[in-house]
C-alpha positions as CSV (number, residue, x, y, z in Angstrom):
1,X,-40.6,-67.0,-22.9
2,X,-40.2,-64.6,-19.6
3,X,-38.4,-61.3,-20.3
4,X,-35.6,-60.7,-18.6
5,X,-35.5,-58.8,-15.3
6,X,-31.9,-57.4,-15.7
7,X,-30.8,-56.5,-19.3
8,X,-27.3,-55.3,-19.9
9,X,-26.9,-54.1,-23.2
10,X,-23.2,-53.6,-24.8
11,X,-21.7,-51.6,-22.0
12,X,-18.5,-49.7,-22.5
13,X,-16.7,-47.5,-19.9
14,X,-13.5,-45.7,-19.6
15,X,-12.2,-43.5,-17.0
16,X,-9.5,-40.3,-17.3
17,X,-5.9,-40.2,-15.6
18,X,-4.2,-37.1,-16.6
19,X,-4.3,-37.1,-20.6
20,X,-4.9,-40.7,-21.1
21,X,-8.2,-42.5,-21.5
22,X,-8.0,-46.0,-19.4
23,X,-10.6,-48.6,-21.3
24,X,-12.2,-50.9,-18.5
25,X,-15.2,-52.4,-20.3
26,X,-16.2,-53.0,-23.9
27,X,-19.6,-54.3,-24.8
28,X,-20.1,-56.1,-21.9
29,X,-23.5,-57.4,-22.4
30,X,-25.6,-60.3,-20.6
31,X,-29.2,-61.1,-19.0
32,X,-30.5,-62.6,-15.7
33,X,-34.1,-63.8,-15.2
34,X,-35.9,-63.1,-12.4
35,X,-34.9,-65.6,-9.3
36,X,-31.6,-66.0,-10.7
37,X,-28.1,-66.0,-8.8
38,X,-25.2,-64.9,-11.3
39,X,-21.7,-64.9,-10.2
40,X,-19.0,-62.4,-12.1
41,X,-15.3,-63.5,-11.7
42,X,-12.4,-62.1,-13.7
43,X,-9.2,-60.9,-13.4
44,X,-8.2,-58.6,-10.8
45,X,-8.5,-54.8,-12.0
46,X,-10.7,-56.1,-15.2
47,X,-13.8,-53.4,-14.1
48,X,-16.4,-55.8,-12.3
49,X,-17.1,-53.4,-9.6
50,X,-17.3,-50.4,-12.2
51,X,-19.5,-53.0,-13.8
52,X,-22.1,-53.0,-10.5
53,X,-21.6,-49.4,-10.4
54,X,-23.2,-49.1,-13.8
55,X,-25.9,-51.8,-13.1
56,X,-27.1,-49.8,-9.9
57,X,-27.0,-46.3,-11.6
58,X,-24.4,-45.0,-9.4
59,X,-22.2,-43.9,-13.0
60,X,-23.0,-43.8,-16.3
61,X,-21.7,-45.3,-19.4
62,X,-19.6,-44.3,-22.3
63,X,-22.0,-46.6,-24.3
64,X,-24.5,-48.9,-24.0
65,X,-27.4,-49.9,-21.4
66,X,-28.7,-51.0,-18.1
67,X,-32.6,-51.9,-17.7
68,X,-34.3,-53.5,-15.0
69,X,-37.8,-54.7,-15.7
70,X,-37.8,-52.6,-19.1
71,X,-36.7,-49.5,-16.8
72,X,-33.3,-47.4,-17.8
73,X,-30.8,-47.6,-15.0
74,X,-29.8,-44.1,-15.0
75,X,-29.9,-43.6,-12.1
76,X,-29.7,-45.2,-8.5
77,X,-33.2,-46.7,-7.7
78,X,-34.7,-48.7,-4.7
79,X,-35.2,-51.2,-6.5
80,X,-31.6,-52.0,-6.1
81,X,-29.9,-53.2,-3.0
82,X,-25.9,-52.6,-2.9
83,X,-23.1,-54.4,-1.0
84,X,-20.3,-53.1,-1.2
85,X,-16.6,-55.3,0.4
86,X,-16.8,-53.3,3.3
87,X,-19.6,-52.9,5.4
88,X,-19.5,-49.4,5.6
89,X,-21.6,-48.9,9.0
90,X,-21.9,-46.0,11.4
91,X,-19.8,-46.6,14.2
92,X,-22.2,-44.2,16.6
93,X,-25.1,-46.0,15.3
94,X,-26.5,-49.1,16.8
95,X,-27.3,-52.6,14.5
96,X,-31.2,-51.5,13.9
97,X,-30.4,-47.7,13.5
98,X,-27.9,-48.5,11.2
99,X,-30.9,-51.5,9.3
100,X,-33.3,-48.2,9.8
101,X,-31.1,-45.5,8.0
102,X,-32.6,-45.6,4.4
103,X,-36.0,-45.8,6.0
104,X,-35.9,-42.6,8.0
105,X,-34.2,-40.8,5.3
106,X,-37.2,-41.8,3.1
107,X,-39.9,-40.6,5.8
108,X,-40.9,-44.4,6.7
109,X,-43.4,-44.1,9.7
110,X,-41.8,-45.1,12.5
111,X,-44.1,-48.2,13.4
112,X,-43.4,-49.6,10.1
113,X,-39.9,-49.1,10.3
114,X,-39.5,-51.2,13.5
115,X,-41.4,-53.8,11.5
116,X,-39.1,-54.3,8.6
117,X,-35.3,-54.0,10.8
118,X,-36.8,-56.5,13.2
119,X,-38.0,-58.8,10.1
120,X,-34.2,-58.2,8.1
121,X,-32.6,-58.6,11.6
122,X,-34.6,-61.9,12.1
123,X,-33.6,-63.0,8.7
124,X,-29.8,-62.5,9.0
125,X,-29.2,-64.1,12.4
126,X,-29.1,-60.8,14.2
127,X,-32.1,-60.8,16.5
128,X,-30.4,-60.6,19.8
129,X,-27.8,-57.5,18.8
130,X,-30.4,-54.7,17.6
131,X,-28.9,-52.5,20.2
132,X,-25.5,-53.6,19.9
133,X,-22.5,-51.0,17.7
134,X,-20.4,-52.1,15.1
135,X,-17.0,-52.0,17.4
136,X,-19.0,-55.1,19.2
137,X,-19.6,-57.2,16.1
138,X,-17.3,-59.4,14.1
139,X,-16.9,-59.0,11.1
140,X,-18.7,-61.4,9.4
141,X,-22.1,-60.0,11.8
142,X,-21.0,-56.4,10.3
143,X,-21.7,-57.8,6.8
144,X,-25.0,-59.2,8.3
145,X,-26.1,-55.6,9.4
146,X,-25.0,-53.9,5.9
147,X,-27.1,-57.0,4.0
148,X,-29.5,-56.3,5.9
149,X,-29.8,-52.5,5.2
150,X,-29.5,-53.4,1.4
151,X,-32.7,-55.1,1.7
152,X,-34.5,-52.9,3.7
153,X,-36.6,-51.8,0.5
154,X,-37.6,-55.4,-0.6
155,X,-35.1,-54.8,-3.9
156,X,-35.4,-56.4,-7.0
157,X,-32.0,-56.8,-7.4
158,X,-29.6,-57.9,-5.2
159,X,-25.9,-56.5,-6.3
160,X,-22.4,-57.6,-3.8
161,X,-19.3,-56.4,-4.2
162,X,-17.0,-59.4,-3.3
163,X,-18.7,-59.3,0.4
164,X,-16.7,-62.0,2.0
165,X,-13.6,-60.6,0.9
166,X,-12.3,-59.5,4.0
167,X,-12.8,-62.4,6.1
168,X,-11.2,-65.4,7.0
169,X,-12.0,-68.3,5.1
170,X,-13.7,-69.8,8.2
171,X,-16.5,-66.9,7.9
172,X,-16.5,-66.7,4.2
173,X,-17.8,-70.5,4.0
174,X,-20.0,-69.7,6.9
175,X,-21.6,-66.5,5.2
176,X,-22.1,-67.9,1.9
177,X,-24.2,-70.7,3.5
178,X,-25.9,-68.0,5.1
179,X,-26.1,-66.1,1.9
180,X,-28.1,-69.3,0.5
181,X,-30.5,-69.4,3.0
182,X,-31.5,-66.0,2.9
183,X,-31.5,-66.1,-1.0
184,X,-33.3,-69.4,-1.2
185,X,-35.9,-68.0,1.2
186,X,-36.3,-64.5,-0.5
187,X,-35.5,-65.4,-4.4
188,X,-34.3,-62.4,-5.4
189,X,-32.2,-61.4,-8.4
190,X,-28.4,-61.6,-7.3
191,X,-25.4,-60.2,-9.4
192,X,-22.3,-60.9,-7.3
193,X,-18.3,-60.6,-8.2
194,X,-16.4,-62.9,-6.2
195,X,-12.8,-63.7,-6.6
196,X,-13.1,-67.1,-5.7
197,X,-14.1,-70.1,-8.1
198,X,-15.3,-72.6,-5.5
199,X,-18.0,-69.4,-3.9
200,X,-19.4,-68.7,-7.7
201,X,-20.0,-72.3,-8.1
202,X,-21.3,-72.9,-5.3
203,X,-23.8,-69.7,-5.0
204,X,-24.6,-69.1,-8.4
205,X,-26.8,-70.6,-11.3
206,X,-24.4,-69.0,-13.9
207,X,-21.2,-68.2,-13.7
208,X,-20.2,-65.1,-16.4
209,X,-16.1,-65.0,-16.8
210,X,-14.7,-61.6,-17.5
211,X,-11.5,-61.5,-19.9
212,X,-9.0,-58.8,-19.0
213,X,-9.4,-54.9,-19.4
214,X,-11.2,-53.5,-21.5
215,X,-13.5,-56.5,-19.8
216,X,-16.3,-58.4,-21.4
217,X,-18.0,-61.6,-21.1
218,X,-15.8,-64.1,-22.7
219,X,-17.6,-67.7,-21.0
220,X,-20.6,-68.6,-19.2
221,X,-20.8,-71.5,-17.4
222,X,-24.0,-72.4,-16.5
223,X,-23.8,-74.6,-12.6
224,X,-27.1,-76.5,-12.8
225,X,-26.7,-78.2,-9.5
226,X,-29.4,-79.0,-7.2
227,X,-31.0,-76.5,-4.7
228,X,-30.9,-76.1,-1.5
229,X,-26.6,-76.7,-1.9
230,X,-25.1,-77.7,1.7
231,X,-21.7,-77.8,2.2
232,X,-21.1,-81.6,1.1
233,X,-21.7,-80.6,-2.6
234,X,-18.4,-79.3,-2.0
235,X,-16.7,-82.6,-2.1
236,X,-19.1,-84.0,-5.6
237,X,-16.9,-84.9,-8.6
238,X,-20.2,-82.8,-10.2
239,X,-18.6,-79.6,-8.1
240,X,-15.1,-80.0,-9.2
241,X,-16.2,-80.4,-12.9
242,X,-17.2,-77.3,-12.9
243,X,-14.9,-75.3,-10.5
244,X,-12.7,-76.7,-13.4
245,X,-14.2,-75.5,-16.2
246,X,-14.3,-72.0,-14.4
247,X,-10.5,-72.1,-13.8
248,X,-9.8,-73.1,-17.5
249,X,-11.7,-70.0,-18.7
250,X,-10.3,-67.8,-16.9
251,X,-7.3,-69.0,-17.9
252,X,-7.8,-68.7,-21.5
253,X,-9.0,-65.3,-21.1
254,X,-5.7,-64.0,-19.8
């Protein structure tokens, strides 16, 4: 059997306010193979961004571990991309310097540089607005640009932060088909918290249900629907089936 590309082993967590320690995760633990899209949805406030903190290296844990390919996450690495819910550009930047940043702050020739923004710009629908700022985009073409800069370093792992969040629901079905075809082209490893049941069934091959704080992983439901998934699986009894069984665990868990 393939290892395992992401290992999360038994992860707990806990923040300070004042005197009091705040539990947010307890032994959260679960794998993804290489390839695979896994969707995290849970209660509002249960820790699943705390959770994608940990998995990029960006805090540490009170217990337990992160590896990717066999490799400790300690530490942020560039072999993981993040998206966070806002896009978090540079306003005086244009769409490629902003694509670019990570690259000149790593010493990327120039030349090569160009190369990869115009490739990620190609890829996200963005080739005519290289030169154009963010006040000129919409928002759903901001979170285009800040994908786009997460994979500026070919990651193995692919972590978002509930990226449609902010838009209208017009958008949000429009960027998670766009999410698909970028994924199905590229493969990588995705680990994405959404807060809505029909976008983790219809993105992900596994959707992991978090129970309330301190959070762990208290169902898996695994989505097995055909790929490449158009907008018409939407309306499958298949679909609903399992947007059900979603809803009905996270309504045990709370």
């Amino acid at each position: 059997m393939t290892e395992p590309l992401l290992v999360v082993e038994k992860l707990a967590m806990a923040y300070r306010q004042s005197r009091r320690r705040l539990p947010v995760l307890a032994e959260v633990a679960f794998q993804a193979a290489e390839g695979e899209f896994l969707c995290l949805v849970g209660p509002s406030g249960c820790g699943k961004t705390t959770l994608l903190r940990l998995i990029a290296g960006l805090e540490r844990p009170e217990a337990g571990g992160v590896y990717l390919a066999g490799v400790p996450m300690d530490r942020p690495r560039r072999r993981v991309g993040f998206l966070f819910q806002e896009p978090r550009l540079m306003a005086w930047r244009t769409v490629a310097a902003n694509v670019a940043l990570p690259l000149e702050i790593s010493g990327t020739p120039r030349v090569e540089v160009a190369r990869r923004v115009q490739s990620l710009l190609d890829w996200v629908g963005l080739a005519g607005f290289a030169a154009a700022y963010p006040a000129q985009l919409s928002g759903g073409m901001a979170q285009r640009v800040a994908l786009a800069r997460a994979l500026v370093y070919d990651p193995q792992l692919l972590l978002l932060d509930e990226p449609f969040g902010a838009l209208d629901a017009l958008t949000r079905e429009r960027m998670a088909q766009e999410l698909l075809r970028i994924w199905q082209a590229r493969r990588k490893t995705v680990v994405m918290v959404t807060h809505s049941v029909p976008e983790a069934v219809l993105l992900a091959d596994r959707v992991l249900v978090l129970g309330p704080r301190p959070a762990s992983v208290v169902a898996e439901v695994n989505v097995g629907l055909p790929r490449p998934r158009g907008e018409a699986v939407l309306e499958t009894p298949a679909f609903a089936a399992l947007a059900r069984r979603v809803r009905q665990a996270l309504d045990d868990a709370v």
